[in-house]
N, C-alpha and C positions, 0 to 999 in steps of 0.2 A: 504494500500500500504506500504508493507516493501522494506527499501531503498535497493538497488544492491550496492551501490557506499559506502564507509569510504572515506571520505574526510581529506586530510591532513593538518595540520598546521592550519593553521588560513581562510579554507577554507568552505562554508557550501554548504549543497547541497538542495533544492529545489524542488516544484514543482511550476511551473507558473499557476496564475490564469486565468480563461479565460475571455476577453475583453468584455464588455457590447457590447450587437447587437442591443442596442434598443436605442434611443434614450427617454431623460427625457419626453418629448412632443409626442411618442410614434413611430414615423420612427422607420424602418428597415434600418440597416446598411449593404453594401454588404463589403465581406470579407474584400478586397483590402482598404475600408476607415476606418476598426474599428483601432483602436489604440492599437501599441504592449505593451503587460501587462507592469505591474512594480511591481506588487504585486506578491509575491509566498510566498508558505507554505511553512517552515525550517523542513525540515527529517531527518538532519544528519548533523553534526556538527563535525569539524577539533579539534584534543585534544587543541589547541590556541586559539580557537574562546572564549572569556570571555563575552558579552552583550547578544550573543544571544543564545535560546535552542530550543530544534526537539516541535515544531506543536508552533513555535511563525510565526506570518505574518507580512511577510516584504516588506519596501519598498525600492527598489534598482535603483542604476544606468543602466539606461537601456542599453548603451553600455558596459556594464564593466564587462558582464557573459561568459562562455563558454555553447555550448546548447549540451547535447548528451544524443543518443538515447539506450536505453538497454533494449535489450528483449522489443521490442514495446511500452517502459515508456519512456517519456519522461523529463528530468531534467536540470537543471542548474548548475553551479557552480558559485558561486560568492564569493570571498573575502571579509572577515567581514569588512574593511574598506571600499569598495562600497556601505553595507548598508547603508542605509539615517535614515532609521524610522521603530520602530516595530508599528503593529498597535494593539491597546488594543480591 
């Protein structure tokens, strides 16, 4: 997946990962109870953005994104200071 978006400034752009449907002890989740991500993959990075780079996975504030849809991909934008945590 090549990004559509250049993100500006100190902005990166995303993809979200998708929610575990199972629980540890093996349930099925239905859609409406799984919990919205907080993890996505980094694509594309704002010339500002200095912690993070394209295919780091992050942990972000979950209210603090913008969501949009291009050519049927869907992405994020998040501000580098929402990030929380890359994960190694």
């Amino acid at each position: 997946m090549s990004a559509k978006i250049q993100p500006l400034a100190e902005y990166v752009v995303a993809v979200s990962e998708e929610p575990e449907t199972k629980t540890a002890s093996g349930l099925y989740l239905p859609d409406n109870a799984a919990e919205k991500p907080k993890v996505a993959k980094v694509i594309a990075v704002g010339k500002d953005v200095k912690q993070v780079k394209v295919s780091d996975r992050i942990i972000y504030k979950s209210y603090s994104t913008t969501d949009v849809k291009v050519e049927r991909e869907e992405y994020i934008l998040v501000k580098e200071e929402d990030i929380l945590a890359t994960i190694q």
